[in-house]
C-alpha positions in Angstrom: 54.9 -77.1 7.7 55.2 -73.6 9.7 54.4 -70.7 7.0 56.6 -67.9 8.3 54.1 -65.3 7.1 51.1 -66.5 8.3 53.1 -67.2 11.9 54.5 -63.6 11.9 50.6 -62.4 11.4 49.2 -64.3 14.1 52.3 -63.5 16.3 51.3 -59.7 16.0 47.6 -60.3 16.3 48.6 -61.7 20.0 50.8 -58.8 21.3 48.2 -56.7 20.2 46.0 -58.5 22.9 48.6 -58.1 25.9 48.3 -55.3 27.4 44.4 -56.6 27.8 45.7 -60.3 29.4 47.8 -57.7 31.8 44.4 -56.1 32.9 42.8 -58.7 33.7 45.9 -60.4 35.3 47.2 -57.5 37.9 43.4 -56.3 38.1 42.5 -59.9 39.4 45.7 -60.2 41.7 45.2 -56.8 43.5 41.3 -57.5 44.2 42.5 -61.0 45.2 45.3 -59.7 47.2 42.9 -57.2 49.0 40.1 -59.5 49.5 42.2 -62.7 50.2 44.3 -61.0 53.0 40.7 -60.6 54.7 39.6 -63.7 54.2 42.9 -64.9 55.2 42.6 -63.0 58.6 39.7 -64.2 59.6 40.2 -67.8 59.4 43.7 -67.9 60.3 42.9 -66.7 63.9 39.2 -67.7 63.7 36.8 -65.3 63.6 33.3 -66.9 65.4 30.5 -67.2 63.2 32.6 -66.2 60.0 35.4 -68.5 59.9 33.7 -71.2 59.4 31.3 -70.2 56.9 34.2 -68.8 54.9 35.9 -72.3 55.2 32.6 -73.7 53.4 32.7 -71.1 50.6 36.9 -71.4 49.8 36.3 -75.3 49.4 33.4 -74.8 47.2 34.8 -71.8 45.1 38.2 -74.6 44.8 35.5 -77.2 43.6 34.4 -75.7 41.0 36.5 -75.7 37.3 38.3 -72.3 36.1 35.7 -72.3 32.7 33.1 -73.9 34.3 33.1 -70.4 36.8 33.2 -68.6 33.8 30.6 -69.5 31.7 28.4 -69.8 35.0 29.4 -65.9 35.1 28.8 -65.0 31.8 25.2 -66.8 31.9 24.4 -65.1 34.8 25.5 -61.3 33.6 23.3 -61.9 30.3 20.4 -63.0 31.9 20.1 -61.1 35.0 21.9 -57.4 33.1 17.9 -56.3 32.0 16.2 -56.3 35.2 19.7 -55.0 37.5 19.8 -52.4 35.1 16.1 -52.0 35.6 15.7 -51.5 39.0 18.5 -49.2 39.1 16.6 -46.7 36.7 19.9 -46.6 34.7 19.9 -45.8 30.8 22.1 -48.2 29.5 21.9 -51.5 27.4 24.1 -55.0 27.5 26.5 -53.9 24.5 27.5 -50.3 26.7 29.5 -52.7 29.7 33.2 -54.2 28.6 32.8 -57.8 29.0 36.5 -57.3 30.6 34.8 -56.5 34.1 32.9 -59.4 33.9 35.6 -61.2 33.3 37.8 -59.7 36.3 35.3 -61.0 37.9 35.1 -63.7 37.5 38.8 -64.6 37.4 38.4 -63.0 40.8 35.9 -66.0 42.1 38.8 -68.6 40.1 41.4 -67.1 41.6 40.6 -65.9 44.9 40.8 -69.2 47.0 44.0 -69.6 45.8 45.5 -66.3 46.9 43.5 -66.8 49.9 45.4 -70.1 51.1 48.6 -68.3 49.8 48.1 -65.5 52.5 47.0 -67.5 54.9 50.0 -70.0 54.8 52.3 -67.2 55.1 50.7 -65.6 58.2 50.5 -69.0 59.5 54.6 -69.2 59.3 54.8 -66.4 61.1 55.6 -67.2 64.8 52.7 -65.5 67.3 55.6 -64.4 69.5 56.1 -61.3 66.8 53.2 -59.9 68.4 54.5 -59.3 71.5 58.0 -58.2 70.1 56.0 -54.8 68.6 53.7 -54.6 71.6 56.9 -55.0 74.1 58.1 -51.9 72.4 54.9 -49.8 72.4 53.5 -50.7 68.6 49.7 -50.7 68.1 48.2 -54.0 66.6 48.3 -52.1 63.1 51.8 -50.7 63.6 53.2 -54.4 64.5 51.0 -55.9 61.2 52.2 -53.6 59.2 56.1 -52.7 60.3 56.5 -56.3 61.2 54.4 -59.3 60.2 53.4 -57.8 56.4 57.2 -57.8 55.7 57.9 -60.9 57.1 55.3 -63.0 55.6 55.4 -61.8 51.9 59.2 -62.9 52.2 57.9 -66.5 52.8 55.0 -66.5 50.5 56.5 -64.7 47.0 57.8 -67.7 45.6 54.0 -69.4 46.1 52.3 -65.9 45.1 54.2 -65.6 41.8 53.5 -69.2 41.2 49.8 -68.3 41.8 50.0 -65.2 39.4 51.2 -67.5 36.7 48.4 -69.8 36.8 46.0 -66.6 36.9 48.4 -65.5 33.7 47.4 -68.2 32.0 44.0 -68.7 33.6 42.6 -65.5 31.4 43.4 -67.4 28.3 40.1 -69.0 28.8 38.3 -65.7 29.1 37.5 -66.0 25.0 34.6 -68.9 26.1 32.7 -65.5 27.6 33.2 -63.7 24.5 36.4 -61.9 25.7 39.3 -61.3 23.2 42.4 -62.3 24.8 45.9 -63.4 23.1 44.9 -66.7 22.5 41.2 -65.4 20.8 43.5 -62.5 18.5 46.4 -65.1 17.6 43.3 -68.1 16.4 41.2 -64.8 15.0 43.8 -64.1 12.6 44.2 -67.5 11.4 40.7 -68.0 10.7 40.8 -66.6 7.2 44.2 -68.9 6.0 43.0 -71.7 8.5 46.8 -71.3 10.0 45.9 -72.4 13.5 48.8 -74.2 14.3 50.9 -70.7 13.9 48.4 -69.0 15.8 48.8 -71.6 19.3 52.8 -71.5 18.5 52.2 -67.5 18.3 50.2 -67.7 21.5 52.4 -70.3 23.3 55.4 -68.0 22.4 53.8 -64.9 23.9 52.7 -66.4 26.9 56.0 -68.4 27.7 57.8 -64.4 27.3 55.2 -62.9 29.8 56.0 -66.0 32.4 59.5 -65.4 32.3 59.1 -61.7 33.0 56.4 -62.4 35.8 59.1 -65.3 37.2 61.9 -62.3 37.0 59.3 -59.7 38.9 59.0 -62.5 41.4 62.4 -63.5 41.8 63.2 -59.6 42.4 61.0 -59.0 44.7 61.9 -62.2 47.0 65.3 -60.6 47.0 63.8 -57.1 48.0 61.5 -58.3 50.9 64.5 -60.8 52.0 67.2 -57.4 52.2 63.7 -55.3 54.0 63.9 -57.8 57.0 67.7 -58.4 57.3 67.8 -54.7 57.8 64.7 -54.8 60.2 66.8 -57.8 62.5 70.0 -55.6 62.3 68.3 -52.5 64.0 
């Protein structure tokens, strides 16, 4: 039986933890997004020497489970921090750095092949004769990427990017097996002392399921925004 006080407790220990899963979440996307469209680059029109060794490391990095990556991370921050910090000549111990920017970072390695083969599908969509359209009219290789092909292939690839951002949503729930409070951790936290766990996953569940359908209505929006940007673009 659901005990509407204990729930209600465990529903407010959870929110209190959002703004923290939002960190890590947009944090993670926008290093992802930067990084990825690099990666993305490179192997879709194959880079010597790089592409290939980037192929090698995307496969891997897919291999590899989300908390497995984590806990790999976390291991090697704790037993590495002493002699980084060392030969750095810094002042500063293991309890002075937020876990949270370990955990970025590693969401970031989770996360980032993902995003990767997001970006890359959509430049791939994106016929080669575009190209020549912003050259043909006196556009520098940067002016036609960005005026152009940017537009164009986030219009195909938003519905498959705000799929990606809701796995990466719920991806930093498992953040709490590096020590990291997250809604999950606050929601089972305060249902330790009344041993009210099943409120706390409902509370969690609940909270989780309202930030998808806000990240699904961001996403929706923007599909709609990117799709008006390049019937404009075609009308000029």
């Amino acid at each position: 039986m659901i005990q509407g006080k204990y729930f209600i407790l465990c529903l407010q220990a959870a929110i209190s933890k959002v703004p923290q899963n939002l960190l890590m979440c947009f944090a993670t996307l926008f290093i992802c997004l930067i990084i990825g469209m690099g990666i993305a680059l490179i192997r879709t029109y194959r880079v010597p020497v790089i592409a290939p060794i980037l192929d090698v490391v995307i496969a891997l990095c897919k291999a590899f489970p989300a908390n497995l990556i984590l806990l790999i991370c976390i291991m090697v921050y704790t037993n590495t921090f002493n002699d980084v910090i060392k030969a750095l000549h810094l002042k500063i111990t293991i309890r002075d750095v937020n876990l949270i920017y370990i955990a970025i970072v590693a969401l970031c390695i989770v996360c980032l092949p993902g995003i990767s083969e997001v970006l890359r599908s959509g430049l791939m969509a994106i016929p080669r004769g575009q190209f020549e359209a912003g050259y043909a009219i006196g556009m520098t290789s940067f002016q036609t990427f960005r005026d152009i092909i940017l537009p164009q292939m986030f219009r195909v690839i938003i519905p498959m990017l705000t799929n990606s951002t809701l796995s990466l949503m719920k991806t930093t729930a498992l953040v709490n097996v590096m020590g990291v409070s997250d809604i999950l951790k606050g929601a089972t936290d305060a249902a330790t002392d009344a041993y009210c766990f099943l409120e706390a996953y409902l509370a969690a569940a609940i909270v989780f399921w309202v930030l998808g359908i806000i990240i699904e209505k961001i996403g929706k929006s923007l599909e709609k925004s990117f799709s008006k940007s390049v019937k404009q673009m075609a009308m000029r």
